[in-house]
N, CA, C and O of each residue as an XYZ file, in Angstrom:
700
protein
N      -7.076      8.434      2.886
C      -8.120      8.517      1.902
C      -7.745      7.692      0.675
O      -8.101      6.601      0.231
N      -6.817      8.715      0.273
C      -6.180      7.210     -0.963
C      -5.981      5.995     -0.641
O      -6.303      5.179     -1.505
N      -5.375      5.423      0.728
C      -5.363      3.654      0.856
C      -6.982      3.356      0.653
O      -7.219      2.356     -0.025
N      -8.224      4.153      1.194
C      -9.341      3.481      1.169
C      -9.666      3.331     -0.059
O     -10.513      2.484     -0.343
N      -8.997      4.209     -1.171
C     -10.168      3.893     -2.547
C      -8.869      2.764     -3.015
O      -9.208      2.516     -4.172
N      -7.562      1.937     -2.755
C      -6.972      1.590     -2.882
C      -7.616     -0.178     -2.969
O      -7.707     -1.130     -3.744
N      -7.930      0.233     -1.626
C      -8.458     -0.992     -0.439
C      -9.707     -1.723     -1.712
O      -9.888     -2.793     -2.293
N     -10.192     -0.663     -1.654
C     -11.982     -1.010     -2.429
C     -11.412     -0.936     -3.998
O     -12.276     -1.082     -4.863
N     -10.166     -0.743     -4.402
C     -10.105     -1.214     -5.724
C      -9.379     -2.695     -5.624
O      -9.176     -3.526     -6.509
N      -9.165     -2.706     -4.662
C      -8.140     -4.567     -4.522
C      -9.475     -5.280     -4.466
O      -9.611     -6.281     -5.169
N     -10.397     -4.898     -3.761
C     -11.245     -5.984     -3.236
C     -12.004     -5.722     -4.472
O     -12.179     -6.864     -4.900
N     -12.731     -4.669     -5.559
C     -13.419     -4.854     -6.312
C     -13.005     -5.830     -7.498
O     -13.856     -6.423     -8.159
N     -10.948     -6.017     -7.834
C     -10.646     -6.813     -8.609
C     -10.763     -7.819     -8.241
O     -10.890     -8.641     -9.149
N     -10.794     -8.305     -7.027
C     -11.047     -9.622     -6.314
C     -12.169    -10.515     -6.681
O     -12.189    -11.700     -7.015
N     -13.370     -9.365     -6.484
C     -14.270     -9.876     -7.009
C     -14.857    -10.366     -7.937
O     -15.795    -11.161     -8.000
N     -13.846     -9.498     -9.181
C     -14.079     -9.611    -10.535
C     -13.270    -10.909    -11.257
O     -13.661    -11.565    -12.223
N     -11.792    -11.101    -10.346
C     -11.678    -12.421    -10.794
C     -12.373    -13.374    -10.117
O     -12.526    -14.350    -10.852
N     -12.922    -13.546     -8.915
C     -13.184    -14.592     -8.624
C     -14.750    -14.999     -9.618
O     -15.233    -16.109     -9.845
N     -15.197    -13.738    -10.013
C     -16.891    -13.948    -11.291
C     -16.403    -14.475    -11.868
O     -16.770    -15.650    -11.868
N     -15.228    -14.133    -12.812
C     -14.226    -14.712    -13.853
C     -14.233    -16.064    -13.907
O     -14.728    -16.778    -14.779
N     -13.552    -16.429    -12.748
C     -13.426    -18.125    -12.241
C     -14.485    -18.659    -12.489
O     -14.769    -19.567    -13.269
N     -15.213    -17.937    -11.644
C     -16.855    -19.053    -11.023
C     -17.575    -19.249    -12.782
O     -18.167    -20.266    -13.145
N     -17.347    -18.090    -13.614
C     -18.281    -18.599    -15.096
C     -17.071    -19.521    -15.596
O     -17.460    -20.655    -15.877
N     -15.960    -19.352    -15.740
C     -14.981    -20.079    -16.632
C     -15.421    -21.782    -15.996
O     -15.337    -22.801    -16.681
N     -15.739    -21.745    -15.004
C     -15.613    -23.638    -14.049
C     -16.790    -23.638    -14.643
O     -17.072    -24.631    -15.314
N     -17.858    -22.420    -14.533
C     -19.315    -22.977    -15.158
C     -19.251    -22.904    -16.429
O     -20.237    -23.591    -16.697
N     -18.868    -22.616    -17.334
C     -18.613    -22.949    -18.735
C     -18.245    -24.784    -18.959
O     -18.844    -25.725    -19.479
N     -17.156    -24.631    -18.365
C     -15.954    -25.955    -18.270
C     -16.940    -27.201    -17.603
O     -17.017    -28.340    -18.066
N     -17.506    -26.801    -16.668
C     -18.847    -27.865    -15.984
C     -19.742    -28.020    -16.980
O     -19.601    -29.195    -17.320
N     -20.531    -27.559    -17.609
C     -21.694    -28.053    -17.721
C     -20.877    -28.371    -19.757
O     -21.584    -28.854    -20.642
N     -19.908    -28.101    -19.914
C     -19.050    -28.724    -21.177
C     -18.686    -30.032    -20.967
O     -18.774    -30.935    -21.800
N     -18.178    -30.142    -19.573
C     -17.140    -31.371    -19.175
C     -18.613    -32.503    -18.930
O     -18.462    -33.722    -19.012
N     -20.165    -31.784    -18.590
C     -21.301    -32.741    -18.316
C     -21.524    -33.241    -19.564
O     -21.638    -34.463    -19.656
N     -21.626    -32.463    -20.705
C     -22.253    -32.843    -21.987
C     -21.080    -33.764    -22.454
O     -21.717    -34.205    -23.410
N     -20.088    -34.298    -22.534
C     -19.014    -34.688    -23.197
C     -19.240    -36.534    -22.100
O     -18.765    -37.595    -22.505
N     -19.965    -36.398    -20.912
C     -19.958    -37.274    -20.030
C     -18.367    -37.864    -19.670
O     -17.725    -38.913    -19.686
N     -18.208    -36.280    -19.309
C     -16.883    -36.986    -18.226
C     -17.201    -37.280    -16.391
O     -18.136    -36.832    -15.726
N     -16.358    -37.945    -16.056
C     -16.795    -38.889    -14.447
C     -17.019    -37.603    -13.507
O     -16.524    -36.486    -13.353
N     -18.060    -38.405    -12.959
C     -18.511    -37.711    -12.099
C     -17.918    -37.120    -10.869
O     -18.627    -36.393    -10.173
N     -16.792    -37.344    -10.565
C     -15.408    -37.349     -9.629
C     -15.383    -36.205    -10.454
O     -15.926    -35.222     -9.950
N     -14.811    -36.028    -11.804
C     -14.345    -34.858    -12.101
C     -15.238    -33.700    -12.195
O     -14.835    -32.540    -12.116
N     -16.324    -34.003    -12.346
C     -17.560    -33.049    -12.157
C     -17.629    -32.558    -10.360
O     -17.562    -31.407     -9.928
N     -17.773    -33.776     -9.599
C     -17.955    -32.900     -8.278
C     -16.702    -32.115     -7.949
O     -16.911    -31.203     -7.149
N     -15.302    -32.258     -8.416
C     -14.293    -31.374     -8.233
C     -14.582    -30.242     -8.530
O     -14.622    -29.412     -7.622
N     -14.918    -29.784    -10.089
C     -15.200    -28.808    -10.632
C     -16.224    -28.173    -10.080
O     -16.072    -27.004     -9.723
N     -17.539    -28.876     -9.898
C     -18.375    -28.371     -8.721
C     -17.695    -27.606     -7.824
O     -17.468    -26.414     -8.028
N     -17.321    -28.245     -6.759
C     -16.352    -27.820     -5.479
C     -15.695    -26.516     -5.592
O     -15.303    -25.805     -4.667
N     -15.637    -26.327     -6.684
C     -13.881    -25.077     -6.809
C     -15.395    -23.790     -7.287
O     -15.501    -22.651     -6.832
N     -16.185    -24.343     -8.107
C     -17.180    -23.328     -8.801
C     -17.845    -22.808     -7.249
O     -17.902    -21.581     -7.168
N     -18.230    -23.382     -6.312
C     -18.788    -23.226     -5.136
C     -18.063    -22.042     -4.506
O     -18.294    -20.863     -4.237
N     -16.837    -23.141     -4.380
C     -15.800    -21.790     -3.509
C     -15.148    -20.637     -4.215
O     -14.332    -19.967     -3.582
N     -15.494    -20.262     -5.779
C     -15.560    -19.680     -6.449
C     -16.489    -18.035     -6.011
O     -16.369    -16.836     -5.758
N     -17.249    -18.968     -6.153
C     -19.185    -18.022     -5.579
C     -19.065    -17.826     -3.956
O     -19.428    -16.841     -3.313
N     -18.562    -18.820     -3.550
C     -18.618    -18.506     -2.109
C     -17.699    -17.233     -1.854
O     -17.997    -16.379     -1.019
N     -16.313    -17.166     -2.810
C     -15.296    -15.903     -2.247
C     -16.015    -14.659     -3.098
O     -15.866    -13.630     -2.440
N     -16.613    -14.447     -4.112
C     -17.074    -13.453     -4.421
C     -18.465    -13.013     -3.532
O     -18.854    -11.865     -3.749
N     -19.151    -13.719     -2.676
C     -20.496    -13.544     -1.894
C     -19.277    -13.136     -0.593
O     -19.694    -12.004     -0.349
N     -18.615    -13.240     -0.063
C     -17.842    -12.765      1.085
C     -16.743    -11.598      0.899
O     -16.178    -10.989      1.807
N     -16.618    -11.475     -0.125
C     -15.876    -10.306     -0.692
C     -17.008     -8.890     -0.926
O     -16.967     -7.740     -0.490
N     -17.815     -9.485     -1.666
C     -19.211     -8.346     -1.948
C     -19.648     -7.737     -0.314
O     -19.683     -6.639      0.242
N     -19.901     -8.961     -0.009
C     -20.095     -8.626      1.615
C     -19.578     -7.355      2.496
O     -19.961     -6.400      3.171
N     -18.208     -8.169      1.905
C     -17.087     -7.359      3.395
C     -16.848     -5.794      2.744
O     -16.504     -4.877      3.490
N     -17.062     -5.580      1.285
C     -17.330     -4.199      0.434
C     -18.153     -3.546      1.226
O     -17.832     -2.647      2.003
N     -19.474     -4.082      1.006
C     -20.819     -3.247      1.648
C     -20.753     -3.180      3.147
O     -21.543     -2.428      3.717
N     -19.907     -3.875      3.834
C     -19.989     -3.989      5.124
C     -19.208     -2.542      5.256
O     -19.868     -1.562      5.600
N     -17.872     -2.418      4.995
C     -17.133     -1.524      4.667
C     -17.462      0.204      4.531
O     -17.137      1.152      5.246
N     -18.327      0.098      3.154
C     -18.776      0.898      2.780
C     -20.268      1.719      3.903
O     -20.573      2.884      4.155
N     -20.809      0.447      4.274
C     -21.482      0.888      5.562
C     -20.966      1.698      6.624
O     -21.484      2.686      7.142
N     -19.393      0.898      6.988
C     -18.527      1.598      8.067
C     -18.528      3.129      7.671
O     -19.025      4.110      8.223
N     -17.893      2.998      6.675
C     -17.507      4.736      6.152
C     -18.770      5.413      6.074
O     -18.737      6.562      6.513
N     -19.685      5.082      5.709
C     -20.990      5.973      5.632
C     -21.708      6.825      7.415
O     -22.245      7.876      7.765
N     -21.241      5.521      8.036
C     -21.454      5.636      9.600
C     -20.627      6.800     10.069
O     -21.004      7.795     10.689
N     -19.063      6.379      9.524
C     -18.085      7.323     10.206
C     -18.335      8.661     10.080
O     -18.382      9.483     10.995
N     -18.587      8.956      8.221
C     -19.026     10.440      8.215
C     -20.118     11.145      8.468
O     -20.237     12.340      8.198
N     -21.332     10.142      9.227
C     -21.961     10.937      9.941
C     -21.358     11.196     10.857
O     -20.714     12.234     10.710
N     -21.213     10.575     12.087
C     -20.309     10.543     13.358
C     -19.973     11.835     13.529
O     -20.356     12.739     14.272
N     -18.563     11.632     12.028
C     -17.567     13.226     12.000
C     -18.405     14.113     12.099
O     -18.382     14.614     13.224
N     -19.361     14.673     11.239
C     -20.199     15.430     10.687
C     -20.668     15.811     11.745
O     -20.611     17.011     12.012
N     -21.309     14.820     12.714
C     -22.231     14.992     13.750
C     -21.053     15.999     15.021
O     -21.337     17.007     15.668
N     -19.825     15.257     14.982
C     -18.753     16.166     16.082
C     -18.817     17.322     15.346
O     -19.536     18.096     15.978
N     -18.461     17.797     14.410
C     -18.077     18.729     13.836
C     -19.123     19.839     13.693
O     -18.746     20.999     13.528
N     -20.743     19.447     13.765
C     -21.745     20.919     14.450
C     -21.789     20.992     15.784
O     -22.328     21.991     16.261
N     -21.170     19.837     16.810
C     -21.436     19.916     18.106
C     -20.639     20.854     18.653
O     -20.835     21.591     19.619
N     -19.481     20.716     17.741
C     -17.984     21.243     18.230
C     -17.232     22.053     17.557
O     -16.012     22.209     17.618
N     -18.362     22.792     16.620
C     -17.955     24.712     15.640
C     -17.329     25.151     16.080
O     -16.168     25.122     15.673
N     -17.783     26.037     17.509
C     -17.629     26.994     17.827
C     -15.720     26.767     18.305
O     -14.757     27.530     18.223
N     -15.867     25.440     18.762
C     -14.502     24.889     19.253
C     -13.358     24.862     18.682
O     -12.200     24.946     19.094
N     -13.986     24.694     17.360
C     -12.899     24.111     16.522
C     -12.883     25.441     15.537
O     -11.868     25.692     14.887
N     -13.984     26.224     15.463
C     -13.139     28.007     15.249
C     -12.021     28.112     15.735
O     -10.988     28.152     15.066
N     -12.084     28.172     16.965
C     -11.177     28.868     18.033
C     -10.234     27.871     18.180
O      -9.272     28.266     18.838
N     -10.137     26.505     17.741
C      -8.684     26.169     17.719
C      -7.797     26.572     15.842
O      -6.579     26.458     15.708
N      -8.599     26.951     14.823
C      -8.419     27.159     13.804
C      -7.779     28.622     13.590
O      -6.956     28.828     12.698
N      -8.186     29.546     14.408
C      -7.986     31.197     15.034
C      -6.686     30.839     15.667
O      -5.847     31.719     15.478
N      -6.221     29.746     16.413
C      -5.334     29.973     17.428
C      -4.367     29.239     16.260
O      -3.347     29.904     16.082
N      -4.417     28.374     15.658
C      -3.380     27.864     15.216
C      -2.760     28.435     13.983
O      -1.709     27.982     13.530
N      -3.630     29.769     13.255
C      -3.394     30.394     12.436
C      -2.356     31.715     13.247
O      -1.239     32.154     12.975
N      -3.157     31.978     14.114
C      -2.100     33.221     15.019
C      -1.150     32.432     15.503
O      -0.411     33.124     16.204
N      -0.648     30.832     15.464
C       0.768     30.658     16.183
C       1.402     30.562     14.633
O       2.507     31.080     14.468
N       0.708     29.883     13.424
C       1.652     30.080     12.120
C       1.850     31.178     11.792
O       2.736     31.135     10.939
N       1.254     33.122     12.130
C       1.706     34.258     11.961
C       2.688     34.480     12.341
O       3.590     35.035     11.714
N       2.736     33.906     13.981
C       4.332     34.033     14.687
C       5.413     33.238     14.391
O       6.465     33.624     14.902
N       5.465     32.347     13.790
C       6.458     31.645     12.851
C       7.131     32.199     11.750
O       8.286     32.025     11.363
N       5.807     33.211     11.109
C       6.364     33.834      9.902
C       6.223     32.717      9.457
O       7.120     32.049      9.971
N       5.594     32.055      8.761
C       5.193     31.011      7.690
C       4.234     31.458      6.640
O       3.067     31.831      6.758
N       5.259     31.293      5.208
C       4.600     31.885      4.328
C       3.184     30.904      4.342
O       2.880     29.892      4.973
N       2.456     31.773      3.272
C       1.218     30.796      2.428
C       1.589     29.412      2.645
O       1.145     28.647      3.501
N       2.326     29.227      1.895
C       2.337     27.816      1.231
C       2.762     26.961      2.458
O       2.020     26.027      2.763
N       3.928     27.196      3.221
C       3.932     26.687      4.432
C       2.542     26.718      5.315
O       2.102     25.609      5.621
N       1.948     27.651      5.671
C       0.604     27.877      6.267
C      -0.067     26.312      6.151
O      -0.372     25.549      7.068
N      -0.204     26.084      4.367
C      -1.161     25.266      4.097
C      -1.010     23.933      4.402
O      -1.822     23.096      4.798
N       0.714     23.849      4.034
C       1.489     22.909      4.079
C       1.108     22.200      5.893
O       0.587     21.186      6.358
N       1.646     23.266      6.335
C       1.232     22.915      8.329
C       0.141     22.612      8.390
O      -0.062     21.736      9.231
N      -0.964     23.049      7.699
C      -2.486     22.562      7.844
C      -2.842     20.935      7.471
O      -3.588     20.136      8.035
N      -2.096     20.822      6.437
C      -2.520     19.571      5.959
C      -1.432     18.550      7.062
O      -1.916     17.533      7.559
N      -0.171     18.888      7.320
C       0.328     18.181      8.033
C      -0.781     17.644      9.162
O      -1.283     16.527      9.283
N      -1.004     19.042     10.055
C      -1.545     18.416     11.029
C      -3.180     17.597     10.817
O      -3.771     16.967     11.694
N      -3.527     17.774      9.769
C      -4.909     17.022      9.133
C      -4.008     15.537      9.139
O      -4.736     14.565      9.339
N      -2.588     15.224      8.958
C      -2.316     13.665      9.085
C      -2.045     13.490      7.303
O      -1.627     12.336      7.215
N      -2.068     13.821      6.509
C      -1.906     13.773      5.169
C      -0.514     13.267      5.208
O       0.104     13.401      6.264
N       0.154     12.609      4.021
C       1.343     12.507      3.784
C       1.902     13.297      2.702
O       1.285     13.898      1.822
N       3.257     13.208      2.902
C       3.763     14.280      1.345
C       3.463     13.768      0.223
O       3.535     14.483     -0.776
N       3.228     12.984      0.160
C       2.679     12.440     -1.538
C       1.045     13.373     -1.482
O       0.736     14.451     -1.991
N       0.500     12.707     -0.900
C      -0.761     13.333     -0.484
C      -0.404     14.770     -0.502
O      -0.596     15.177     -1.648
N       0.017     15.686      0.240
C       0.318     17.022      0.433
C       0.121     17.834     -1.042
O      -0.667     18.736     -1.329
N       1.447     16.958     -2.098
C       2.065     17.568     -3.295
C       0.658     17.513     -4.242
O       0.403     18.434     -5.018
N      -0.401     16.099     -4.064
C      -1.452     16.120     -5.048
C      -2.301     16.885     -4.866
O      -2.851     17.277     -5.895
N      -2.786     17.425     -3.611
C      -3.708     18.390     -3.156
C      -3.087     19.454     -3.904
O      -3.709     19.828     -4.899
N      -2.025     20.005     -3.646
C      -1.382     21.419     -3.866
C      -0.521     21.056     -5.531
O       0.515     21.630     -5.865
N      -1.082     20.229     -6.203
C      -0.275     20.084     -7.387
C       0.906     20.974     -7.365
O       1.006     22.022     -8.003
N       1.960     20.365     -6.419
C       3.453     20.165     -6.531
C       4.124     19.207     -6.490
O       3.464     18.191     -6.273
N       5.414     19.019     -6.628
C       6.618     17.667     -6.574
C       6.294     17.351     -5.139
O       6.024     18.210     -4.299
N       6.342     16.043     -4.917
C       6.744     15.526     -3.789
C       7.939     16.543     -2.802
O       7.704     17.338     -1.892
N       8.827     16.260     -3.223
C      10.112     17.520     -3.080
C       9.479     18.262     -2.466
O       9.264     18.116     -1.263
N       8.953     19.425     -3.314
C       8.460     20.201     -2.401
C       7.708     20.300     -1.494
O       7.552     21.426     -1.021
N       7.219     19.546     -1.114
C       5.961     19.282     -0.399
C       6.929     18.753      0.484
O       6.497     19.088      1.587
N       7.976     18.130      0.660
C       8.312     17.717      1.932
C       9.974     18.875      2.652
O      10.536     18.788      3.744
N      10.275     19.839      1.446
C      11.046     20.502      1.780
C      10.218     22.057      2.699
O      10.686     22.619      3.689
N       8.791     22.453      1.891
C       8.221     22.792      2.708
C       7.355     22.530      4.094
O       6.595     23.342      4.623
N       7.601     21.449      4.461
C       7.211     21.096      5.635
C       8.277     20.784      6.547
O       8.103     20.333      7.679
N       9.456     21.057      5.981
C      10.988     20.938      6.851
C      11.189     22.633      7.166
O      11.710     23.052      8.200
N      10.661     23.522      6.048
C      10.746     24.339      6.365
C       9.473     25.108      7.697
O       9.672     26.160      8.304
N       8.502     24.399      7.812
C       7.461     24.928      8.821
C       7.955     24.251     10.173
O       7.579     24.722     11.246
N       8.847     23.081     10.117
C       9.634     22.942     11.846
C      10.784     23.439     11.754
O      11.336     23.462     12.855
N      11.472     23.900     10.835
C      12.371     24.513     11.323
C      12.162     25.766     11.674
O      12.819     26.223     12.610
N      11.087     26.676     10.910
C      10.881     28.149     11.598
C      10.226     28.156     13.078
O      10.180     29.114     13.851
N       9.693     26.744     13.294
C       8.589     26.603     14.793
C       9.504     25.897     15.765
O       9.255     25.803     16.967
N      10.333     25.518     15.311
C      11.725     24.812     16.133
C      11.413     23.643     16.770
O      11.986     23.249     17.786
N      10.163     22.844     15.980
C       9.675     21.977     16.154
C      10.624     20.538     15.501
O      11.487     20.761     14.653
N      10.361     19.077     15.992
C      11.346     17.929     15.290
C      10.838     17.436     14.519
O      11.586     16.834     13.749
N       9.491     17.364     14.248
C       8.728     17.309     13.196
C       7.302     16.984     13.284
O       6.723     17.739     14.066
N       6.337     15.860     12.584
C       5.269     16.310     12.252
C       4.657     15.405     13.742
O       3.514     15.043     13.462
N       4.882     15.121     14.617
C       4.455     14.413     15.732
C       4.306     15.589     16.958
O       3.403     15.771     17.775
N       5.805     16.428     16.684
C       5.754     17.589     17.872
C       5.084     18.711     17.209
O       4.775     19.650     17.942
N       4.691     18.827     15.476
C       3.686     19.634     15.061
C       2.150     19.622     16.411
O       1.690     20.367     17.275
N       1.882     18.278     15.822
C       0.672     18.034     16.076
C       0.561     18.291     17.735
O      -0.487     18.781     18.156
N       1.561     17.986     18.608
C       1.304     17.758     19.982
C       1.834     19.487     20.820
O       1.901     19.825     22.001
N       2.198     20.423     19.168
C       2.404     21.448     19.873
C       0.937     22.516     20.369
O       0.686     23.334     21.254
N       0.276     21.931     19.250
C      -1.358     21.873     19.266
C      -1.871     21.407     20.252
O      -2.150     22.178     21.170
N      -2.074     20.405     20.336
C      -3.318     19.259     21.068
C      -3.125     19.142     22.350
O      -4.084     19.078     23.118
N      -1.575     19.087     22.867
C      -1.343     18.686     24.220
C      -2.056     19.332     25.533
O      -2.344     18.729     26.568
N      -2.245     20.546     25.271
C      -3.029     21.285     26.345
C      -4.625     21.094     26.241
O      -5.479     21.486     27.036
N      -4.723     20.667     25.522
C      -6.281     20.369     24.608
C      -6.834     18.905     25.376
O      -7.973     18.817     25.834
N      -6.125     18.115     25.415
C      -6.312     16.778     26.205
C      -6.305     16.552     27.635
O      -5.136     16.400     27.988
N      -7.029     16.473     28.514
C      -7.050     16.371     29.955
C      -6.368     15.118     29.934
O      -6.347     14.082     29.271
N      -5.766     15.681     31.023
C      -4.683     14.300     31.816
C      -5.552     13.326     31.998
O      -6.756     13.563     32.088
N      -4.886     11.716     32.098
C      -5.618     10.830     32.412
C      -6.431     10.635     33.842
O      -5.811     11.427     34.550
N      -7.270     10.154     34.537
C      -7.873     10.451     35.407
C      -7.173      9.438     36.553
O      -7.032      8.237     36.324
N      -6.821      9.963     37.605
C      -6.037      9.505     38.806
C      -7.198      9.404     39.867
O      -7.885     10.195     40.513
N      -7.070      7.950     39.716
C      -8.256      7.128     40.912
C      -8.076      7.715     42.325
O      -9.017      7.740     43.117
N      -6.768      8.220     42.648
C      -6.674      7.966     44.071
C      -7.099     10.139     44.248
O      -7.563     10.737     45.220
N      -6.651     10.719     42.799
C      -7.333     12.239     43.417
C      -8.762     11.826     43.165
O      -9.386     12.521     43.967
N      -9.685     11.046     42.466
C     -11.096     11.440     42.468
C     -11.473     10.982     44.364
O     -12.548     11.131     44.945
N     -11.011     10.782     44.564
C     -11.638      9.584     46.049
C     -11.687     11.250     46.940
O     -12.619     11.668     47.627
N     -10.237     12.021     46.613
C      -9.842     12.900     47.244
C     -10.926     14.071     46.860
O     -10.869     14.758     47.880
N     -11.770     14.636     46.099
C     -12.366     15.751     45.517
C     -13.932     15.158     46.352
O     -14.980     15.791     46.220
């Protein structure tokens, strides 16, 4: 989440210098016309003002293109996520009754939640306004009570039964 508003703040400065550019050459152009300097140096300045406008029209672009993507995605999610309630109760029920049997306090609880949401400890500590530190000493502490190696065998202590095996050409022929 944070690289995306990261992403769209690189590309919004991008844009803003390249406006920058494109008026500074158009200032400098139509100064460098009135003064009648050669026309060589005018179509240069031209040239750069072009590809000036041209990188801010392909930058704006690839924003809204972007911003389209993400708008798409969270329907998508949105759209799995009423198809697949009832589902995702009952994996939310189950993964809360395996953090009871851990004995994982609160904060671990939450800590394991966000792990397996994919968050990082920086991420973790800003959600839960704590130190980094903690945020990654409590998540050492949720594999070590689950006797898990960490946040990969978190996730796959979950999911693995959840995923059907890949499909074997030679049993479908057989069924």
């Amino acid at each position: 989440m944070s690289n995306d508003l990261s992403l769209r703040g690189s590309v919004l400065a991008a844009i803003t210098l390249f406006s920058v550019v494109a008026l500074l050459i158009g200032v400098d152009l139509v100064t460098d016309y009135r003064e009648g300097v050669s026309w060589a140096h005018l179509s240069v300045e031209a040239a750069v003002l072009v590809a000036a406008v041209a990188g801010v029209l392909v930058l704006w672009r690839q924003l809204y293109q972007s911003r389209t993507d993400l708008a798409q995605a969270r329907v998508e999610a949105k759209q799995w996520r009423q198809e697949n309630q009832q589902l995702l109760a009952g994996l939310s029920s189950a993964i809360q009754t395996q953090f009871r049997r851990w004995a994982l306090t609160g904060a671990e609880t939450e800590v394991g939640l966000l792990l397996l949401k994919g968050l990082s400890h920086k991420e973790i500590a800003e959600l839960r306004r704590t130190s980094e530190r903690t945020a990654r000493e409590q998540a050492r502490s949720v594999y070590r009570k689950s006797g898990l190696g960490g946040r990969a065998s978190l996730s796959a202590f979950f999911l693995e039964d959840l995923l059907l095996p890949p499909s074997d050409p030679q049993m479908d022929d057989l069924c």
